[in-house]
N, C-alpha and C positions, 0 to 999 in steps of 0.2 A: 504494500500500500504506500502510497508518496505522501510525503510528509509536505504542509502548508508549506511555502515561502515563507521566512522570516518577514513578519509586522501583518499577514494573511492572518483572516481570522478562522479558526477552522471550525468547518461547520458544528452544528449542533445535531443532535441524534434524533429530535424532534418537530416536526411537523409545525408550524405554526398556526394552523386552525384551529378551534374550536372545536373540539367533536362531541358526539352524547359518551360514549368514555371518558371525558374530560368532565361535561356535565355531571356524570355519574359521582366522581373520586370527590369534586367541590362537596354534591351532595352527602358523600358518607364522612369527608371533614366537617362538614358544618352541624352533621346530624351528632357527632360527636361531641364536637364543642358545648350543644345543645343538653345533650344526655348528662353530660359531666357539671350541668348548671354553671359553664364558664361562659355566657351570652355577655354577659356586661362587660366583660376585662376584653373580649376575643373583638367584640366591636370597639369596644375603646383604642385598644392596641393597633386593629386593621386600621379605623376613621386617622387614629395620630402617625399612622406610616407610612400613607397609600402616598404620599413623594417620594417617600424609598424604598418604592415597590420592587426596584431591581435590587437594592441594598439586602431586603425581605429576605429577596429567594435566594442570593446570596448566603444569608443566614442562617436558612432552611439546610444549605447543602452543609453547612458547618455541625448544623446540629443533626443529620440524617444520622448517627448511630443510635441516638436515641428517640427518635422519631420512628424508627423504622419497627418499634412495635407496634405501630397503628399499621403500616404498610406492608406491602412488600417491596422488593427492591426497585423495580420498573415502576410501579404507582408514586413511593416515592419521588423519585426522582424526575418522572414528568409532572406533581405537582410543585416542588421546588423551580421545574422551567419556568409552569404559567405563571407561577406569583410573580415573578419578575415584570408581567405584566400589570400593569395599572388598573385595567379593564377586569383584570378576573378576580382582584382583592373584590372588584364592586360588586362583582357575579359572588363569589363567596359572602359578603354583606349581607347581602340579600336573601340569599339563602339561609343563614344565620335568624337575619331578623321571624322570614316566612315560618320558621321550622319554630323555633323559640313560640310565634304567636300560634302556629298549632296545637302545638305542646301546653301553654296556658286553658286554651279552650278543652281540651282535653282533661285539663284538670279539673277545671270548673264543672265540666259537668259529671265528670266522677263525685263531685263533692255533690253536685243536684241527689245522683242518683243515691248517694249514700243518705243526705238528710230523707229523702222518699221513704227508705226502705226503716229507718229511724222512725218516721213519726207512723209508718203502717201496723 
């Protein structure tokens, strides 16, 4: 295999689209963040970094030893690609937020159903 020219940047492994694969991994990160009740700190953190979105995924690759018990190695590390994007902190946001308020409603009426079966 040939080696870049020196100051060449050489390619990355990854695709630059958006795919439902990609959809997917955002959602079982953000479904996580949600399960673990880290919604406040996960959007405080993303909202105060999304200018150092590249810096982020940077980050990510630094911490990938121990991240990688949420992942496997390939999931890993094409989410560390996308956050480098700006666009996908806000797709992960969002998801964050959506899941988080399903999760409330869900609670809510668990609690319906419990005071029912209470005053029955």
């Amino acid at each position: 295999m040939e080696e870049p020219a020196p100051g060449a940047e050489a390619e990355h492994p990854f695709d630059d689209r958006f795919t439902e694969e990609d959809d997917e991994l955002v959602e079982k990160v953000a479904r996580k963040m949600v399960n673990m009740r880290l919604t406040v700190p996960a959007i405080f953190l993303l909202e105060s970094s999304k200018p150092l979105a590249f810096l982020g995924g940077q980050l990510l690759v630094f911490l990938e030893p121990f991240i990688q018990t949420l992942f496997n190695f390939k999931q890993y590390q094409r989410f560390a690609f996308l956050m480098e994007n700006r666009d996908n902190w806000e797709r992960l946001l969002r998801k964050i937020e959506d899941l988080e308020e399903e999760a409330k409603q869900r609670e809510k009426e668990e609690k319906r159903e419990k005071k029912k079966k209470k005053s029955e």
